[in-house]
C-alpha positions in Angstrom: 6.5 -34.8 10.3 6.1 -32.9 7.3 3.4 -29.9 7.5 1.8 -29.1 4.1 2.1 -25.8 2.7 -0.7 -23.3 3.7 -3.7 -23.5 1.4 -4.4 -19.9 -0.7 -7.9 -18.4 0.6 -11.2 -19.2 -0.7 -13.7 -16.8 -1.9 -15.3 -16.4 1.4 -12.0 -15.6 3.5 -10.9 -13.4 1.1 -14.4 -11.5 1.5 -14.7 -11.6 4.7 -11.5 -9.7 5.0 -12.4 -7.1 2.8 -15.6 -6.5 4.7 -14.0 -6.6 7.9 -11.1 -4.1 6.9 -13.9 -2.2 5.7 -15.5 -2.1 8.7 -12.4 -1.5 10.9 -11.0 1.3 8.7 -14.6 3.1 9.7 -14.0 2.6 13.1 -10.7 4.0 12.7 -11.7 7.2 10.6 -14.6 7.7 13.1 -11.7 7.3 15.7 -10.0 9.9 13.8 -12.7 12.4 13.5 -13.2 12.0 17.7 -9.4 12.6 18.1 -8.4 14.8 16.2 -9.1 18.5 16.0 -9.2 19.8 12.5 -11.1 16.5 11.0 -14.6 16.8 11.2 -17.5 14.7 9.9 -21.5 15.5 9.4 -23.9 13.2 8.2 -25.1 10.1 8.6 -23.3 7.2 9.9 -23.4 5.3 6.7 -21.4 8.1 5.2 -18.6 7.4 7.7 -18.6 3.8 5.8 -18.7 5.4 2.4 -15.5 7.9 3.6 -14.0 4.5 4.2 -14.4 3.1 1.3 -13.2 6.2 -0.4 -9.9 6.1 1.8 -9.6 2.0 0.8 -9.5 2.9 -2.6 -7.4 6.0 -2.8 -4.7 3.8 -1.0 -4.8 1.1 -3.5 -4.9 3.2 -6.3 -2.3 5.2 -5.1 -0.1 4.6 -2.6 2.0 2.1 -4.6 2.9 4.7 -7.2 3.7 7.6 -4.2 5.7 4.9 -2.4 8.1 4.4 -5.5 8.5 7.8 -6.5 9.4 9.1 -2.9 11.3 5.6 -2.1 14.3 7.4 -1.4 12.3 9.8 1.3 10.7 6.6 2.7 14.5 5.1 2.9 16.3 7.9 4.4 13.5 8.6 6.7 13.5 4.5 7.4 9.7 4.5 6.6 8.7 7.7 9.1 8.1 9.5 5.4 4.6 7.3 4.6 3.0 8.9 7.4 3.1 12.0 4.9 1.7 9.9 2.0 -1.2 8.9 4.7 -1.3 12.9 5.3 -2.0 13.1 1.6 -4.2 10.6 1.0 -6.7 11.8 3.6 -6.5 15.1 2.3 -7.1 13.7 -1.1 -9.9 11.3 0.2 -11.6 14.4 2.2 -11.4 16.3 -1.4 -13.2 13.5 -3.3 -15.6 13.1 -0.8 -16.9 17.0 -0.6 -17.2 16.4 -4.2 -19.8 13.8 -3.3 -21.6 15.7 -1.3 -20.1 13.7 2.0 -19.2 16.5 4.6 -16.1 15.1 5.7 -13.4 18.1 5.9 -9.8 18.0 6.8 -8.2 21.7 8.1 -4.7 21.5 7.3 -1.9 19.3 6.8 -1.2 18.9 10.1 -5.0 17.6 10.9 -4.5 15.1 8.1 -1.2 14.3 9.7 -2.4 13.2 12.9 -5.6 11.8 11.7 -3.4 9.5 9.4 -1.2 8.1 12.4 -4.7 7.7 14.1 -6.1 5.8 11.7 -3.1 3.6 11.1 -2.7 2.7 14.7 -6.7 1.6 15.4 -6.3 -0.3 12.0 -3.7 -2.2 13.4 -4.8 -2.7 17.2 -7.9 -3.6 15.6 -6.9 -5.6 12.5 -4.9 -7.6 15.2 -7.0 -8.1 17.5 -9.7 -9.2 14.8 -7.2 -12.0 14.5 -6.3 -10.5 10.6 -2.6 -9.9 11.0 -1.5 -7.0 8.5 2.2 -8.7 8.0 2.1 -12.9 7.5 5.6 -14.2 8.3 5.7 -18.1 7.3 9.0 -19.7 8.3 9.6 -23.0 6.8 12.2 -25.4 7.8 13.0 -27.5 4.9 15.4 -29.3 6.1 15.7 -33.2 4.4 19.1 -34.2 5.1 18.8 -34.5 8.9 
């Protein structure tokens, strides 16, 4: 039996998962601001939304380029040196944000630190339990000549 290759997402899937992430990476910085001492949030509960989407797009726009200039950190480290790129993103996102008016503050380093591990693991737990696995692993056994 030959299974076809899987189909690219349409419009609406690939939506849905942007909203969702969206949604889950507010949970998670709200997790973050409960947890952690040094992070702290007041406003509105919308705002917690717009700190998310904040955080979304600092990572997108910059994580990629951090990644490859500290690629040998991240190497030698065997990945344990993006949890400092999360540290710096979150400090970065808390900066842009006060210049919004949002009051989201981060204390130190060390708060972003620990807020950043927070936030990755409740993305993840929640990502996967949301059924939107953050790694896809297709394995495809092409085998004809059996």
């Amino acid at each position: 039996m030959i299974d076809s290759p899987p189909q690219p997402p349409t419009r609406w899937q690939m939506a849905r998962s942007l909203v969702l992430r969206w949604l889950v990476t507010s949970l998670a910085i709200f997790a973050a601001i409960q947890i952690v001492p040094g992070i702290e949030f007041v406003g509105p509960g919308w705002e917690i939304g717009l700190v998310a989407l904040l955080f979304g797009l600092v990572n997108t726009a910059l994580r990629p380029i951090l990644t490859l200039l500290t690629c040998p950190l991240v190497l030698l480290t065997l990945g344990l040196f993006t949890l400092v790129i999360n540290a710096l993103l979150l400090l970065l996102t808390a900066y842009i944000a006060g210049g919004l008016g949002v009051q989201f503050r981060v204390d130190s380093f060390w708060s972003a630190f620990l807020g950043g591990l927070v936030i990755a693991i409740v993305n993840t737990l929640l990502l996967w339990m949301a059924g939107e696995a953050p790694v896809r692993i297709i394995v495809q056994n092409d085998r004809s000549d059996r």
